[in-house]
C-alpha positions in Angstrom: 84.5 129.1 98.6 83.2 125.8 99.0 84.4 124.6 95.2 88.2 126.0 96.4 88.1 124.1 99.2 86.8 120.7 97.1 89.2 121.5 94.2 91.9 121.9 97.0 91.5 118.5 98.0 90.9 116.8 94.9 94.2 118.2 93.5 96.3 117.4 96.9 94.9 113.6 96.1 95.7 113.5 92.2 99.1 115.2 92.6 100.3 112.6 95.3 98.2 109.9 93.0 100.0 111.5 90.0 103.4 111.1 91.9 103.0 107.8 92.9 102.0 106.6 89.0 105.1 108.4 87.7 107.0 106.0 90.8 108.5 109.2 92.2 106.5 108.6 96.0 105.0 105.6 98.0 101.6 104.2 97.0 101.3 102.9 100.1 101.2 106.5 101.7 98.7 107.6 99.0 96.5 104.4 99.8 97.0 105.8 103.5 95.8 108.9 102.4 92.8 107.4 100.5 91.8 105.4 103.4 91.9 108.2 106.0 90.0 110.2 103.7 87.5 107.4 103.7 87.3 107.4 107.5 87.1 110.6 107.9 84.0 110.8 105.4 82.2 107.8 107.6 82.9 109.4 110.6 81.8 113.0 109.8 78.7 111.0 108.6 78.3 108.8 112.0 78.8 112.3 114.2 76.3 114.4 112.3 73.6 111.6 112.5 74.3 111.7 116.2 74.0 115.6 116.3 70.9 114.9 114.7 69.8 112.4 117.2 70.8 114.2 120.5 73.1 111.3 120.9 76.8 110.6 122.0 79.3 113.2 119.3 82.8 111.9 118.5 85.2 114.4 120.0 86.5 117.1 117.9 90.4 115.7 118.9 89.4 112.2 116.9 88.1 114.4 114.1 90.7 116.4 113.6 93.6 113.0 114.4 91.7 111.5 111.6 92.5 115.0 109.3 96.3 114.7 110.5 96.4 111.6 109.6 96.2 112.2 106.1 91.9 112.3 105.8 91.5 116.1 105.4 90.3 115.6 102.2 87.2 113.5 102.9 87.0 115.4 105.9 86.5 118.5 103.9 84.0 116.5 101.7 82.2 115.1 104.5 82.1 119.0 106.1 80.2 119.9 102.6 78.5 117.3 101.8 76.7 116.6 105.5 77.0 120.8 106.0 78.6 120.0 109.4 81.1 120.9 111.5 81.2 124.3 108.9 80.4 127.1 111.6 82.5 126.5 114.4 85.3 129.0 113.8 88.1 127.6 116.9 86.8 124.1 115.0 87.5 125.3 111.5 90.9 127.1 112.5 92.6 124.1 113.9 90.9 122.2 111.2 93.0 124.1 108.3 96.5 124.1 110.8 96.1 120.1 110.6 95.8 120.6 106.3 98.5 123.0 106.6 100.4 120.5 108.9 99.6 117.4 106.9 100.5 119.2 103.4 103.7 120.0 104.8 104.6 116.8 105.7 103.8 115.5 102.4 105.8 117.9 101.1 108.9 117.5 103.1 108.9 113.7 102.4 109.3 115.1 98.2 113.2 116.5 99.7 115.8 114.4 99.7 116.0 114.4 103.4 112.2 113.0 103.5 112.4 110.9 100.7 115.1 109.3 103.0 113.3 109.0 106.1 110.1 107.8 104.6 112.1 105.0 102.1 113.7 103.8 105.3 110.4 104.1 107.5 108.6 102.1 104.4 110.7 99.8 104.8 110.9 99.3 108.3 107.0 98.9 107.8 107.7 95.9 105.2 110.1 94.0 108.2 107.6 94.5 110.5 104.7 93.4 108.9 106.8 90.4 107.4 107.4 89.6 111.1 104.0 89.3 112.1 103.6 86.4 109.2 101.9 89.0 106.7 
């Protein structure tokens, strides 16, 4: 089960990788993903250390922000590779509703009517950040 769930999130990452090489989605949403995914690997890593420790957890809510957010993938790595957070069955279930959620979104921004919404939120991005002086 747990190569399905890696080879899951290896080919959610290369397809979106693959789509933004063939210019047909944003790279800046698949260096989003990337990032979150990173995140959500250190963070995994910084809770099960403090599991391990008896010290302060990082809430479940952050954990699974950080997997809406676009980090499910390192999240599921991290969940592998640390063995935590892999028992908890109410954790687990809204774990899998945030890939569900997330690869839906990705997916609706492939229509015509997300491609829309993200070109135009991309962009808005770009006026922003050009605001601030970046």
């Amino acid at each position: 089960m747990a190569l399905v769930q890696l080879s899951l999130a290896a080919l959610f990452v290369a397809l979106v990788g693959a789509a933004v090489y063939l210019q047909a989605y944003s790279s800046a949403i698949f260096y989003l993903i990337l990032a979150a995914s990173l995140l959500a690997l250190i963070v995994y890593a910084m809770d099960k250390v403090a599991a391990l420790e008896n010290r302060r957890r990082i809430s479940e809510n952050r954990l699974h922000l950080i997997a809406l957010a676009g980090g499910w993938p390192g999240a599921l790595i991290a969940q592998k590779l640390f063995n935590h957070k892999t028992t908890k069955r109410p954790f687990r279930i809204v774990f899998w509703i945030t890939v569900l959620i997330n690869g839906g979104v990705v997916g609706w921004t492939f229509t015509d009517g997300g491609s829309a919404l993200l070109t135009r939120g991309m962009a808005e991005m770009e006026r922003l950040v050009a605001l601030l002086g970046g």
